[in-house]
N, C-alpha and C positions, 0 to 999 in steps of 0.2 A: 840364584835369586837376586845378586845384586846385577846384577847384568841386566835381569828384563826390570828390574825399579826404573835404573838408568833409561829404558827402553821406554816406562812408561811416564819418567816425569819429565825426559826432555822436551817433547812439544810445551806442556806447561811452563817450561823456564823461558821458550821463546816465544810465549804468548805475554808472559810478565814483561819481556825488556818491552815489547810493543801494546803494552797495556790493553789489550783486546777488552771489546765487548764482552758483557758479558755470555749474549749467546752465542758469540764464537767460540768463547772460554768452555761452554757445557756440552758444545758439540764434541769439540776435540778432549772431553774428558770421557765422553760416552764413546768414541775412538777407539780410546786406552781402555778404556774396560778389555774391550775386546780381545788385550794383550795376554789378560790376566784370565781367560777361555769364555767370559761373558759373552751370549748372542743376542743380536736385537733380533733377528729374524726368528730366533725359539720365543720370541719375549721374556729374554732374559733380562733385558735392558729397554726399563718404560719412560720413556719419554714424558714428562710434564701428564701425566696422567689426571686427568678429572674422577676426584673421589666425592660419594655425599658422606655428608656429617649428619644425620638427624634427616629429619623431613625439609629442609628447607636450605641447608647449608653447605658447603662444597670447599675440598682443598686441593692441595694442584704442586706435592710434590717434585722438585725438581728430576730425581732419578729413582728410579724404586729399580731393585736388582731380586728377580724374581727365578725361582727355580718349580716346574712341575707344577704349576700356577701360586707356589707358596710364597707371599714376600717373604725376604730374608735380610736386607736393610736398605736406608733409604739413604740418602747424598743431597746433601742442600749445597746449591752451589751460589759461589758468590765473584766479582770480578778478580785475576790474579793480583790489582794494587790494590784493593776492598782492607779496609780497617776492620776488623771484625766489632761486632756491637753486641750486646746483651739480648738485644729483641732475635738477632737472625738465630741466636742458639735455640731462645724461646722458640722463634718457628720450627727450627727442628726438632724441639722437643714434643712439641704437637703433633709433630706427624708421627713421631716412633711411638709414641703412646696411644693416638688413635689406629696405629695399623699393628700394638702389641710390638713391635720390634724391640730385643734389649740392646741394638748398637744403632746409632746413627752416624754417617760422616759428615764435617764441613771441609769443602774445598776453596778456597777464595787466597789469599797471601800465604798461608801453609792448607796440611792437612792432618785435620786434627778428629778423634775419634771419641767418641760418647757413649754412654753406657746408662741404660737406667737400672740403676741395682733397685731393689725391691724394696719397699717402703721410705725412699728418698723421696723430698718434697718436689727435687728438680735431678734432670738427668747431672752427669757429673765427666769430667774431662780425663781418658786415661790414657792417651794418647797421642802427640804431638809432633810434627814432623816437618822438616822445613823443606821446602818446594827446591831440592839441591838434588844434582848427580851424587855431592859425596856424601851424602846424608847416611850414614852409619845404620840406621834401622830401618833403612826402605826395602832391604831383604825381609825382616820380618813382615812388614804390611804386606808382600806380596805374598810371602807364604798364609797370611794367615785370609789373605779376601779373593786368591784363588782359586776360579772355581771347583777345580780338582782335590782340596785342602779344606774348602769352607763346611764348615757345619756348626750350627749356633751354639753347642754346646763347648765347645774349643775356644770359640767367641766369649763365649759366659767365663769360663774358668781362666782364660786369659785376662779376660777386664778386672776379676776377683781376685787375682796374683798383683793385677797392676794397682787397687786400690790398694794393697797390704804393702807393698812396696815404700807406694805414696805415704801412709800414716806412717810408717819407719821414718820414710826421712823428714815428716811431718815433725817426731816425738825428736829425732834427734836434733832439728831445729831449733826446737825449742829449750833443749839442754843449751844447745851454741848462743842462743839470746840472753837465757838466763846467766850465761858465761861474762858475756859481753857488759849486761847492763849491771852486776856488779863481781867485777874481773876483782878489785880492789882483796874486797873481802877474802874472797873464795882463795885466791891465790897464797894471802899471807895466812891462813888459817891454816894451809897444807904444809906451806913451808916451815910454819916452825916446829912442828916435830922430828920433820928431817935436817935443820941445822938444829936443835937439841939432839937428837942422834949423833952428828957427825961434829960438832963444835960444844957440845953438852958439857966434856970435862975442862974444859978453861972458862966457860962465860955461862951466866946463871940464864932461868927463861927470861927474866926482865929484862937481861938486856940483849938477850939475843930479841924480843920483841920491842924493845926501844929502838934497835937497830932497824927494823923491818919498819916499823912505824916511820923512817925518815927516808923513805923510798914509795915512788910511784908505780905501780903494776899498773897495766889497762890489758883489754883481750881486744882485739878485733878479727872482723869474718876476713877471712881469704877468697869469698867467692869470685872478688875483685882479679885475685892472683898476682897485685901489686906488695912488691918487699918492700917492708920496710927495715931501716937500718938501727940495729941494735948495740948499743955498749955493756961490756960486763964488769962490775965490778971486780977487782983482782982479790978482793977480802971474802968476800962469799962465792963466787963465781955466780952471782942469778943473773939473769938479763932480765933489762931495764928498758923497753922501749924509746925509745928519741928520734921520733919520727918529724920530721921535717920537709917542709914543702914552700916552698916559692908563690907567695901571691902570685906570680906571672908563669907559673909551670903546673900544670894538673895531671897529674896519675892516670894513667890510663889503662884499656885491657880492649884484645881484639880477639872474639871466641871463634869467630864465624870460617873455619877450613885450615885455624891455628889456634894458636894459645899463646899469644904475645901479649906483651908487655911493652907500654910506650910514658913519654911522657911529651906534655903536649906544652908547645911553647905559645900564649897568647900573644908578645907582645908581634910577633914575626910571622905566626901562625908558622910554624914548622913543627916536626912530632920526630921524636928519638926513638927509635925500636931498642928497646935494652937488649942487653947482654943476655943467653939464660932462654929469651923467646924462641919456641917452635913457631916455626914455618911450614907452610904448604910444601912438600919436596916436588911436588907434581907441578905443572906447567897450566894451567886449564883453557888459559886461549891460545892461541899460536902469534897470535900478532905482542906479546910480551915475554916469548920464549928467547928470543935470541939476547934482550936486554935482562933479562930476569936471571936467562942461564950463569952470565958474567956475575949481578950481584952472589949468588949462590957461591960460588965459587970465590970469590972476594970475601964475602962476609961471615959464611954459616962453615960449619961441620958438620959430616954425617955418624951419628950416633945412633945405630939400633933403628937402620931404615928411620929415622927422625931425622931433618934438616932442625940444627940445632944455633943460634945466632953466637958469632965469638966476639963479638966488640959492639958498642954502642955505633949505630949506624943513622946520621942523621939527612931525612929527609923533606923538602922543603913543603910538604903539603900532608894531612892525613889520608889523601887519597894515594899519594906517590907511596905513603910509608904500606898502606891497605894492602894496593897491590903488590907489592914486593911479600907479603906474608902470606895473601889467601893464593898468589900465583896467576891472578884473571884482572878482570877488569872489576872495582869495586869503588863505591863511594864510600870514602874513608869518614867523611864529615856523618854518616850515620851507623858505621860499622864498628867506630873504636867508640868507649863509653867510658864517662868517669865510672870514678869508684861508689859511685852512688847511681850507677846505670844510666844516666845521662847521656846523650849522644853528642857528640864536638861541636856540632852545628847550631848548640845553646850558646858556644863561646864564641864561634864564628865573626869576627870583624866585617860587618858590612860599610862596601864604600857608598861614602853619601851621607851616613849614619855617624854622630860623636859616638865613640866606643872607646872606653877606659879596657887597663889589662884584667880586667873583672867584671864579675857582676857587679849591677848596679846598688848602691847602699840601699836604694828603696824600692823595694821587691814585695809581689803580690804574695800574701801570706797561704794562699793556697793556688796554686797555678791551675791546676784540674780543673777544679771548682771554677776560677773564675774565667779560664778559656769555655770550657762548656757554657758558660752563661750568659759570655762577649757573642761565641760564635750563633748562639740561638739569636739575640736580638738584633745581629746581624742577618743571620738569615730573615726574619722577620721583617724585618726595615726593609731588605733588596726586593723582596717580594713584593713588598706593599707597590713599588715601585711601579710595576710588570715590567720591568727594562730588560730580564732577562728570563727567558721560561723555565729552565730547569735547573735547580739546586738543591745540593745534595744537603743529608744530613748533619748537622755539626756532632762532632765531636771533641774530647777536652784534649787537645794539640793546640800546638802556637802557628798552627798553619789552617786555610782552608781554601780549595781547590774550585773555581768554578769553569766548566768546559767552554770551549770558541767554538767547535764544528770542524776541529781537524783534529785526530790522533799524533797523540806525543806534543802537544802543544795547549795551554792551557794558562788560565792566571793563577798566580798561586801567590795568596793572600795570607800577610802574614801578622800576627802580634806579639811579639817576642817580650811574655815579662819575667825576664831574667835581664834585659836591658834597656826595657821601657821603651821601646819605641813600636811602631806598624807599620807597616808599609804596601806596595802594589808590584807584584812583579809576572812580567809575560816570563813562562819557563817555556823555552824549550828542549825539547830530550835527546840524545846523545843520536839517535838513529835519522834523526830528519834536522840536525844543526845542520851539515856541510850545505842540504837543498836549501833551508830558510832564512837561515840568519844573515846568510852575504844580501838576499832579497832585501829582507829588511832594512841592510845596515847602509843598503844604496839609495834608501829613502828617509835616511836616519832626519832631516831637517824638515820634511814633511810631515812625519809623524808627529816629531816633537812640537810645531808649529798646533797640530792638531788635536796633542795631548792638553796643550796649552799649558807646559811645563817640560822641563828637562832631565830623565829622568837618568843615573846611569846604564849604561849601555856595557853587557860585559864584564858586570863589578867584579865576578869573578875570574880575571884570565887562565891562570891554570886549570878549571875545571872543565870537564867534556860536554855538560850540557850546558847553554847561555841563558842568560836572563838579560831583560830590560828594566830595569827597579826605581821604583820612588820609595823612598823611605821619609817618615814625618816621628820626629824623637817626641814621648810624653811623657807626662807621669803618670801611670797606669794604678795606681794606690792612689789616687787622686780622682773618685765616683762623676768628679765636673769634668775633669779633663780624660776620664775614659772614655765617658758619653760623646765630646768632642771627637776624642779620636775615633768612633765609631762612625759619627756621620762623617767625617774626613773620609774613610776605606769607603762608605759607601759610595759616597760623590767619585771618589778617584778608582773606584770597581766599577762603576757605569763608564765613564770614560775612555777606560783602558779596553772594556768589551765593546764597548762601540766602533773602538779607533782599530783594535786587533781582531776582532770577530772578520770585519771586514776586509780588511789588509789579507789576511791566510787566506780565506775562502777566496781572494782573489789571485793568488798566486799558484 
């Protein structure tokens, strides 16, 4: 079963590096069906079907998987770098409840699987699975959407196993919060009856509780998988947390084909792979096996078929440290994440940009919130415009994407408030740098001349894919000087598609 997963989600992985369309992305999923015994020629597999709704109104499902003319579930599809959003599940919740279905799938950046349990206001998420070769459960997706294996009732009793699951580790979450938010209490409340037990006949409970009272207990989640470092008292033996970090070093964790442990240095931007970290033992691309194989053998242990890390191992970039763990080719600035799930690329040092070894002291109090609210009246502003036809929807990210007319190439517009500043950067992507960027960078004084600024060129040198970046620093907590900085991206988001729309299209 994991062989044909393998079989059926590799075209998908090599439609993501090349961020396909999305109707090439639906083609080559209606392909893969085919792996899994689905036929378009039985109509098993309906293309974009035209349904009516009522007397007047009509829907237009992406895929409907249909057996002996009975639907059986339906596939909203969306691009393989698509952000998923609240409306696209609503769409697909509309279509399983007008066609009766109890499972829905979306395909878009993973694939993720839905269920309407019966008397829920909204379908509900039992399923989730990351668009990977090593992806651990893509044997069970294929045994269970098979068409030799499927029947809706395996489907129902699976999703009903996977809701009871979820509310377990729902209720036990909720013990781990309770834990968390007052550790204090809960912990000395247990301990003193077991040092009156074991210290009872020399010291009375006052002062075995005088003693506790002059001590610090706290709980924290391990979801992170970051240690911290403990002292124990030699009089009681309890541990005492004394957890300690460096303004200029952040905690880190790498889940995605390992389970490391790093710590990330702002001021140098270098990241430490601790001691204790699993590694990928497997190789996934060939063009990093020969250098990969040596760190392996340098650095790790083999323990119980586990690549096991034996020394702190320091490498000059989270991308360098990324690959060396997952074994392939990976962007480390989005793979490793603080202990607050944060991705590195919040801490990321842009040249061009004043950048302290920190966050900035004055930070927007809700980021979500107010990047959803920058990016909408951004969108709105560029529109007003007409300088550029098509733009996508905003979302609450520090980033937003507008297309030039060439794949893998695109502006990617940025507001970063965790550092206050915005900025304007041509990205190019790691598959079409070698053809583009020397194009470019041989008319580097033309452009610039054109931009009617200087922007840098390359801020990133060790990374695979380039950028061309203006950055303009603000205070972003500051409603006069965001509005500023708003029409600033505009004015320098016209310019840059003006200047680069045409430059690609002509190369």
């Amino acid at each position: 079963m994991q062989e044909t997963w393998k079989r059926f989600v590799y075209p998908l992985i090599e439609d993501r590096k090349q961020d396909v369309e999305e109707d090439v992305y639906h083609r080559h999923i209606e392909n893969q069906l085919m792996l899994l015994g689905w036929e378009p020629w039985k109509g098993e597999i309906i293309h974009k079907q035209s349904l009516r709704i009522g007397n007047r109104n009509r829907m237009e499902p992406d895929i409907l998987i249909s057996r002996d003319g009975e639907c059986q579930f339906v596939i909203e599809v969306k691009r393989p770098c698509n952000t998923q959003t609240k409306e696209e599940i609503t769409q697909l919740e509309s279509y399983m409840r007008q066609l009766r279905l109890d499972v829905g799938i979306y395909v878009g950046e993973h694939i993720e699987m839905f269920y309407d349990k019966p008397n829920t206001s909204h379908v509900v998420s039992v399923f989730k699975l990351a668009i990977d070769l090593e992806e651990k459960r893509g044997a069970r997706f294929v045994e269970l959407f098979s068409k030799d294996g499927f029947s809706k009732e395996s489907i129902v009793d699976f999703c009903e196993e996977r809701i009871q699951e979820i509310q377990r580790q729902n209720s036990l979450n909720e013990i781990k919060e309770s834990l968390i938010a007052d550790g204090q209490t809960q912990i000395t409340e247990s301990l003193c009856p077991y040092l009156m037990d074991k210290y009872g006949h020399a010291f009375s409970e006052e002062e075995i509780k005088g003693m506790l009272a002059q001590l610090h207990f706290s709980v924290s989640a391990n979801d992170s998988r970051i240690p911290h470092t403990a002292s124990i008292p030699k009089t009681t033996q309890v541990p005492v947390e004394t957890t300690v970090q460096s303004e200029n070093v952040i905690k880190c964790y790498l889940s995605r084909n390992a389970n490391a442990l790093g710590l990330f240095n702002i001021s140098n931007q270098s990241l430490t792979v601790l001691k204790g970290s699993e590694v990928n033992p497997k190789h996934l691309t060939a063009t990093v096996k020969k250098k990969r194989a040596k760190q392996l053998d340098d650095y790790t242990v083999l323990q119980s078929d586990k690549r096991i890390v034996k020394k702190d191992v320091v490498f000059d970039s989270p991308s360098g440290a990324a690959v060396f763990c997952v074994g392939g080719s990976s962007n480390g600035w989005d793979t490793w994440k603080d202990d607050k799930g944060r991705k590195l690329s919040e801490y990321r040092v842009n040249a061009g940009v004043k950048s302290e070894a920190r966050f900035d002291d004055k930070r927007v109090a809700d980021p979500r919130k107010f990047q959803l609210e920058f990016w909408t009246r951004f969108k709105n502003k560029l529109e007003a415009t007409g300088e550029i036809p098509t733009l996508q929807t905003p979302q609450p990210h520090n980033w937003y994407d507008v297309r030039i007319g060439r794949s893998n190439i695109l502006l990617n517009i940025v507001c970063n408030t965790q550092k206050n500043f915005v900025g304007v950067k041509l990205y190019i992507r790691k598959p079409v740098v070698e053809k583009y960027f020397p194009v470019l960078l041989a008319k580097k004084n033309d452009i610039n001349l054109a931009l009617g600024s200087e922007p840098k060129w390359d801020a990133n040198p060790s990374a695979q894919d380039k950028t061309i970046a203006l950055f303009h620093q603000m205070d972003l907590t500051d409603p006069q000087k965001a509005e500023e900085a708003l029409d600033w991206l505009i004015q320098q988001t016209i310019i840059f598609y003006n200047v680069f729309s045409k430059e690609v299209k002509g190369m």
